[in-house]
N, CA, C and O of each residue as an XYZ file, in Angstrom:
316
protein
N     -20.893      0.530     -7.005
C     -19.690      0.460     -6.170
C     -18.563     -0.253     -6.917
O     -17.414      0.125     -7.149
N     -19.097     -1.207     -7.182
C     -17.930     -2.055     -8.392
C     -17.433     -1.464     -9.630
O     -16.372     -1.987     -9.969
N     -17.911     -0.393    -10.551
C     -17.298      0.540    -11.118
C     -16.180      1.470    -10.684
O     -15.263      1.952    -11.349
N     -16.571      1.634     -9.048
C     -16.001      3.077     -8.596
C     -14.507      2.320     -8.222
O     -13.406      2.798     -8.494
N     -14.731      1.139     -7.592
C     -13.277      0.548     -6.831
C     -12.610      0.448     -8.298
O     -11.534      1.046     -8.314
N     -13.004     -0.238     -9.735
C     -12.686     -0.806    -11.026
C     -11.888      0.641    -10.816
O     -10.797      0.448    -10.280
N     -12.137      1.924    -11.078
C     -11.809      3.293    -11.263
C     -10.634      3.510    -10.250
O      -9.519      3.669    -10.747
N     -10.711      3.526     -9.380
C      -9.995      3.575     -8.353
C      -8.531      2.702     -8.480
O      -7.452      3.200     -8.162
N      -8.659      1.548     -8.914
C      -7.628      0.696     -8.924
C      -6.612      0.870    -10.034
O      -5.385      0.795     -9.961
N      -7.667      1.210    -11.453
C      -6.687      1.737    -12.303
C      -6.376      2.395    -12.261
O      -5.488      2.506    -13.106
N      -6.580      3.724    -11.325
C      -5.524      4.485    -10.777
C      -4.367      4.287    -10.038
O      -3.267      4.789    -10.269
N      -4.663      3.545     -9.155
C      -3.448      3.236     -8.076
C      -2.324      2.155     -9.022
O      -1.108      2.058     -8.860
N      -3.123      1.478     -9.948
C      -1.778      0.641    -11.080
C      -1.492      1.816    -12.003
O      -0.300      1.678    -12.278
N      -1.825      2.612    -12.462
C      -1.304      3.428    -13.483
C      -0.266      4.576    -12.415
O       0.854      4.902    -12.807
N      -0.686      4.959    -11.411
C       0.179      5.618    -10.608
C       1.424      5.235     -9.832
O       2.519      5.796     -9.810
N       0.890      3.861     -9.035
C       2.303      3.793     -8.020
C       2.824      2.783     -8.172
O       3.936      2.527     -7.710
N       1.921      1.761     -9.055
C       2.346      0.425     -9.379
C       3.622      0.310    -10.227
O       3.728      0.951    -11.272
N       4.456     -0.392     -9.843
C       5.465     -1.440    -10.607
C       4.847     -1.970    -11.435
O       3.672     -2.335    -11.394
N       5.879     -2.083    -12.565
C       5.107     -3.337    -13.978
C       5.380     -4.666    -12.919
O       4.602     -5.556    -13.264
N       6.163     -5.081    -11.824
C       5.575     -6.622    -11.495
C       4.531     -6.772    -10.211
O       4.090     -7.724     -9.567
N       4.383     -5.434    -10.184
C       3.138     -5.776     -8.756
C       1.935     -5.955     -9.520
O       1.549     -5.377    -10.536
N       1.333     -7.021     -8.716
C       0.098     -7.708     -8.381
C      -1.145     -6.485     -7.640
O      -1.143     -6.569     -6.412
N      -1.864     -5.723     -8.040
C      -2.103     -4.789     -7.119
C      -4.252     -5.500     -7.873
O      -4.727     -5.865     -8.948
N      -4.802     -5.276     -6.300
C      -6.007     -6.003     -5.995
C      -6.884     -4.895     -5.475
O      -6.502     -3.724     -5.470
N      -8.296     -5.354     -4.953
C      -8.966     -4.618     -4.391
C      -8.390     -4.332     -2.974
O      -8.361     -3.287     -2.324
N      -7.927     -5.623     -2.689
C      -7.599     -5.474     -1.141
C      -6.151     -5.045     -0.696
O      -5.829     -4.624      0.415
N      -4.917     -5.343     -2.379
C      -4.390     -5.451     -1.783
C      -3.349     -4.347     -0.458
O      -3.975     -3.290     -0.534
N      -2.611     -4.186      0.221
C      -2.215     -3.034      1.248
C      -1.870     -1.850      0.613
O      -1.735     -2.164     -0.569
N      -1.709     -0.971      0.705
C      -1.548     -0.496     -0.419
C      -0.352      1.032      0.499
O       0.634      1.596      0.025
N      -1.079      1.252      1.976
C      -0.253      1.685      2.792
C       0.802      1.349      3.389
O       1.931      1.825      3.276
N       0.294      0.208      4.271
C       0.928     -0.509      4.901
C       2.221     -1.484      4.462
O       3.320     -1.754      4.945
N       1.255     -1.954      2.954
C       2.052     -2.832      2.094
C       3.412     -1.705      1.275
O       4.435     -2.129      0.736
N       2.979     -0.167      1.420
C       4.624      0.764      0.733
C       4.653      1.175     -0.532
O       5.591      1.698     -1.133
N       2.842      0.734     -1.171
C       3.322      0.988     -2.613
C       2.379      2.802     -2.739
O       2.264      3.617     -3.655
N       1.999      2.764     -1.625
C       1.296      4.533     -1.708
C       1.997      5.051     -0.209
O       2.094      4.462      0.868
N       2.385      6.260     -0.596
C       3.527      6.785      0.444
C       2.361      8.403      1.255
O       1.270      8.747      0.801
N       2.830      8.829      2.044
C       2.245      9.935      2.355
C       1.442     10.779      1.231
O       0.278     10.970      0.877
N       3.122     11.280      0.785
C       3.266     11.986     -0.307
C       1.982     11.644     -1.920
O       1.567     12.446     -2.756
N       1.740     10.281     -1.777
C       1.136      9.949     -2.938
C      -0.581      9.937     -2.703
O      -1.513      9.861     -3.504
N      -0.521     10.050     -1.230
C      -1.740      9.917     -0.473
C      -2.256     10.419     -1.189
O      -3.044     10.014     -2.044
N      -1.674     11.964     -0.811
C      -2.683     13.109     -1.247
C      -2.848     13.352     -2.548
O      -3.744     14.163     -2.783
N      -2.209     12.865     -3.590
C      -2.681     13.218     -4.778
C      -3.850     12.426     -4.960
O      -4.944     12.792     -5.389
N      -3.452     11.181     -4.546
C      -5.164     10.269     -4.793
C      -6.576     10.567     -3.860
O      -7.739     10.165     -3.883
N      -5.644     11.659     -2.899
C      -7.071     12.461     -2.442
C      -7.826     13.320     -3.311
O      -9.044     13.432     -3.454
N      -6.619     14.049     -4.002
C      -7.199     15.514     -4.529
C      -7.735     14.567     -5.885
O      -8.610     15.227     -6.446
N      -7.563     13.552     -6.440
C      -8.127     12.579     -7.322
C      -9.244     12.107     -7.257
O     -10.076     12.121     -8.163
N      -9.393     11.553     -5.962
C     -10.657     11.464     -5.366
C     -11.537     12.280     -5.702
O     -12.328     11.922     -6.573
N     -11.652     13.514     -5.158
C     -12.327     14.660     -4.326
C     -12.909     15.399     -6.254
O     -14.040     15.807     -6.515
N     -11.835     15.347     -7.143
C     -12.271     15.207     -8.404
C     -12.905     14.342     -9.104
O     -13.905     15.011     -9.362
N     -13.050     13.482     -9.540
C     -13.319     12.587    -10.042
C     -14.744     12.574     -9.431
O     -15.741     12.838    -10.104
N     -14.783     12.242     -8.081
C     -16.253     12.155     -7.931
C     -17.053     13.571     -7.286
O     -18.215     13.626     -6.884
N     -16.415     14.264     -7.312
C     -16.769     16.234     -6.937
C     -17.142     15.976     -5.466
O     -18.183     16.530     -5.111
N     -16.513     15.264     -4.566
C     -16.701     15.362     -3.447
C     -15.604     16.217     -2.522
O     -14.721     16.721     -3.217
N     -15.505     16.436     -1.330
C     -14.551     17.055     -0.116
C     -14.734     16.080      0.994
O     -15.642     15.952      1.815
N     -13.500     15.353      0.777
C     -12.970     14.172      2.065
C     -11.829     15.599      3.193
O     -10.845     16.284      2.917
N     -12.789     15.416      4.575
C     -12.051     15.816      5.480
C     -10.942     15.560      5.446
O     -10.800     14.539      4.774
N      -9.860     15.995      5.875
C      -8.289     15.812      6.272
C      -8.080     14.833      7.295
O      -7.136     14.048      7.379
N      -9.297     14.993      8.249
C      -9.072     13.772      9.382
C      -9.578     12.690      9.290
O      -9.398     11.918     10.232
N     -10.292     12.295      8.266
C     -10.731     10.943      7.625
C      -9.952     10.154      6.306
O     -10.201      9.106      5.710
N      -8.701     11.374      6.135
C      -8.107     10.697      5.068
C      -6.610     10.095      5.848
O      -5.457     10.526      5.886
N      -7.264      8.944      6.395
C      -6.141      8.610      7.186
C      -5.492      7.361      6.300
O      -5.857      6.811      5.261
N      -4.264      7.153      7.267
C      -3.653      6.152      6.412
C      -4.487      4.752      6.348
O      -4.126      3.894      5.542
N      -5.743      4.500      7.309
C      -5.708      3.103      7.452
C      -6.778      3.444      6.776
O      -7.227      2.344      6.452
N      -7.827      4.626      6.141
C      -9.030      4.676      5.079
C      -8.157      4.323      3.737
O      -8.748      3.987      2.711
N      -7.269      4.379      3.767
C      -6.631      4.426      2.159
C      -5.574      3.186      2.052
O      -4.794      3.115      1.103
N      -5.606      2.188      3.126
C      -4.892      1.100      2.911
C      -5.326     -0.188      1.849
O      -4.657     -1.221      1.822
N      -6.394     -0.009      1.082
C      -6.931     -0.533      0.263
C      -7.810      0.254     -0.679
O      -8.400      1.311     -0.450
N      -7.781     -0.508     -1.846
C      -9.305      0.102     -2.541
C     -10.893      0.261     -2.308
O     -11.911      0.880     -2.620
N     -10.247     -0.927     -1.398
C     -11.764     -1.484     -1.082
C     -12.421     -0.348      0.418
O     -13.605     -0.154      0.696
N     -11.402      0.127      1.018
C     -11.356      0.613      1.904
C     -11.966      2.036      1.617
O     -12.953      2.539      2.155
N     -10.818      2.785      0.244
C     -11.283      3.948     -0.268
C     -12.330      3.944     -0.655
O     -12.953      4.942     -0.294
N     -13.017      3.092     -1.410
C     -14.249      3.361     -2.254
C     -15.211      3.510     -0.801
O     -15.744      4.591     -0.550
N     -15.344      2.540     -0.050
C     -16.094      2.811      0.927
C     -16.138      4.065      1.996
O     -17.056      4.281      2.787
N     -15.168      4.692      1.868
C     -14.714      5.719      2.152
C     -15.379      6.876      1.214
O     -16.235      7.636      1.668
N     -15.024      6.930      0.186
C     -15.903      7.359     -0.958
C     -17.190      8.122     -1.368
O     -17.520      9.175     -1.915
N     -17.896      6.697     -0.643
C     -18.983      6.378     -0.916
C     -20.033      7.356      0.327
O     -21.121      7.899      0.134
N     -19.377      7.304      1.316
C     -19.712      8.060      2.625
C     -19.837      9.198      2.150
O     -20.788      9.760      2.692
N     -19.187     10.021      1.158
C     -19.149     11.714      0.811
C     -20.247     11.831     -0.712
O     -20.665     12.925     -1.090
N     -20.556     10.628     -1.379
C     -21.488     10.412     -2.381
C     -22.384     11.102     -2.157
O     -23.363     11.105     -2.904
């Protein structure tokens, strides 16, 4: 699991991050503005690659993807 969030995060800093954000396992990542609708879904279809899974549309909600910690566990459910 700690690989997959490690994976996960350097995505979300190589993607939506600012060079001065602080970006964490936990930190908001919806709520907090730094992943937008629009960016959702690419880190779905990222997802859904990376680990060859299919996350429903109605589980890829905003509050499954308000963290890393959130996604991986999320994730982990389609493993």
């Amino acid at each position: 699991m700690h690989e997959m969030k490690e994976a996960i995060l350097k995505y979300v800093i190589n993607e939506y991050a600012e060079d001065d954000d602080e970006v964490t396992f936990d930190t908001p990542l919806i709520s907090g503005g730094l992943v937008d609708s629009f960016s959702m879904v690419s880190l779905k279809r990222f997802l859904e690659v990376k680990y060859k899974i299919s996350i429903p549309d109605e589980r890829a909600t905003p509050e499954a993807f308000d963290s890393v910690t959130r996604i991986a566990a999320l994730v982990g459910e389609y493993l």
